[in-house]
N, C-alpha and C positions, 0 to 999 in steps of 0.2 A: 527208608528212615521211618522211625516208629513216630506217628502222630500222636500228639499228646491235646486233649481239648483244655479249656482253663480251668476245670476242676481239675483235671488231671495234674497241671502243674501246679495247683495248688496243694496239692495230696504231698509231690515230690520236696515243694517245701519245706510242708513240714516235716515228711520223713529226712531229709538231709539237713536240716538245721537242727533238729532235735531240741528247740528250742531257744538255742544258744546262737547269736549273732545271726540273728533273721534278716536283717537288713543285708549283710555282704551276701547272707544265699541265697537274697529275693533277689540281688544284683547278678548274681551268679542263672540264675534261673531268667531275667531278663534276656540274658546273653545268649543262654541256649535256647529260648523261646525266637528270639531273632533270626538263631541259623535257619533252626526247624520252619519259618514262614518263610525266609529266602529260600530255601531249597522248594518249599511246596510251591514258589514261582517263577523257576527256573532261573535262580541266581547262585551260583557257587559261590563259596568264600574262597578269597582269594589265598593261595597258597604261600605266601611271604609275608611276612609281616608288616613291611611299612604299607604295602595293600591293605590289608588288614584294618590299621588303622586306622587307617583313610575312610576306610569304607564305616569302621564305627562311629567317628567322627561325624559326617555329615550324614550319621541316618538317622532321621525324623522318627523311623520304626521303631528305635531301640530307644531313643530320647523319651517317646510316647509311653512304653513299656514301665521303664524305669520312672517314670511321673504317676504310674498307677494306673494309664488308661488302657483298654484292651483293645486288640490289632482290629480294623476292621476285616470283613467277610471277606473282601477283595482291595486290595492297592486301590488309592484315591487318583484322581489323575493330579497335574502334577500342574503349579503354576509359577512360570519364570523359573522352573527347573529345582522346586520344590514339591513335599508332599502338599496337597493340597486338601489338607483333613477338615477346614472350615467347610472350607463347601459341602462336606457332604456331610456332615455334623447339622449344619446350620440350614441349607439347602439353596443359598441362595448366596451372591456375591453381586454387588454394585460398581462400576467404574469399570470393567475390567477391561483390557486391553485386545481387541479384534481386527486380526488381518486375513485378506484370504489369503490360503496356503497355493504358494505358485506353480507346485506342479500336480493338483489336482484340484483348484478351485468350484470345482462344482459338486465335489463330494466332502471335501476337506475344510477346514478352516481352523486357524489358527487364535485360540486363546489363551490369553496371559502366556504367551510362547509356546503353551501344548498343543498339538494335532490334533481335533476332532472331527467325527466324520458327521457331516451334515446327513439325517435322515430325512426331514421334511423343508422345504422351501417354502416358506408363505409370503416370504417377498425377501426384498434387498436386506432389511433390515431385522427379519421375526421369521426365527427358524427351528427345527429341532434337533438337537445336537447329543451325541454321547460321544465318553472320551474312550470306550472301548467298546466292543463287540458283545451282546449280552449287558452291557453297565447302564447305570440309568439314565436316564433320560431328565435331559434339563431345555427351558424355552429360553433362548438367544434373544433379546428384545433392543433395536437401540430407540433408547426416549426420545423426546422432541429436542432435549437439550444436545441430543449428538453422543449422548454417555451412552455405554452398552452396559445391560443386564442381563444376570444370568439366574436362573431358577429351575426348580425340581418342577421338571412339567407332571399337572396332572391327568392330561391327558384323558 
């Protein structure tokens, strides 16, 4: 699949709109900009349509696109089964939800419903955390009130 950077699809804009009804072929250029970053992370679109739909329906990717903001470098992790773009926008999340993950509690751990893999252990409560392999790195903190935080460690 031919990668396209966002100048590039800003080029195709305007060469395919010519001007004239920018808006359906900034939406039209959403749409392919969407496939083009699922297939660069190994997500096919699905071959039927009501999949299809589904799949545009509930993507935060395409939603984000179409709002004007640009995809980040890599997928955010995800919380309670969302993209989870605050976090990594803003670097930091208060309240969040922490359980250990049951079948590998000493490397795993479960926020806001996502798996992450615990890198450092500084105690029960203050740890180092990333939601993938290579991605950043945020500090696990729970405060004295019992609430858990989460922040871009700097390490």
């Amino acid at each position: 699949m031919l990668e396209r950077t966002a100048d590039d699809w800003r080029e195709w804009l305007n060469e395919f709109s010519q001007g004239n009804q920018t808006e359906a072929w900034r939406g039209i250029m959403c749409f392919l900009r969407w496939i083009q970053i699922r297939a660069q992370n190994g997500h096919a679109i699905p071959n039927f349509l009501p999949g299809l739909e589904g799949d545009l329906y509930h993507s935060e990717l395409l939603r984000r696109l179409l709002a004007g903001s640009e995809p980040l470098p890599a997928p955010p992790p995800e919380s309670f089964g969302r993209a989870w773009y605050e976090l990594i926008e803003t670097g930091h999340a208060e309240g969040v939800e922490v359980k250990p993950w049951e079948w590998a509690p000493d490397v795993k751990i479960s926020i806001n419903q996502g798996i992450w893999t615990i890198m450092e252990k500084r105690s029960d409560g203050d740890m180092l955390v990333t939601f993938r392999q290579g991605g950043e790195v945020f500090r696990l903190h729970c405060e004295a009130d019992g609430r858990w935080r989460l922040r871009k460690a700097t390490c």
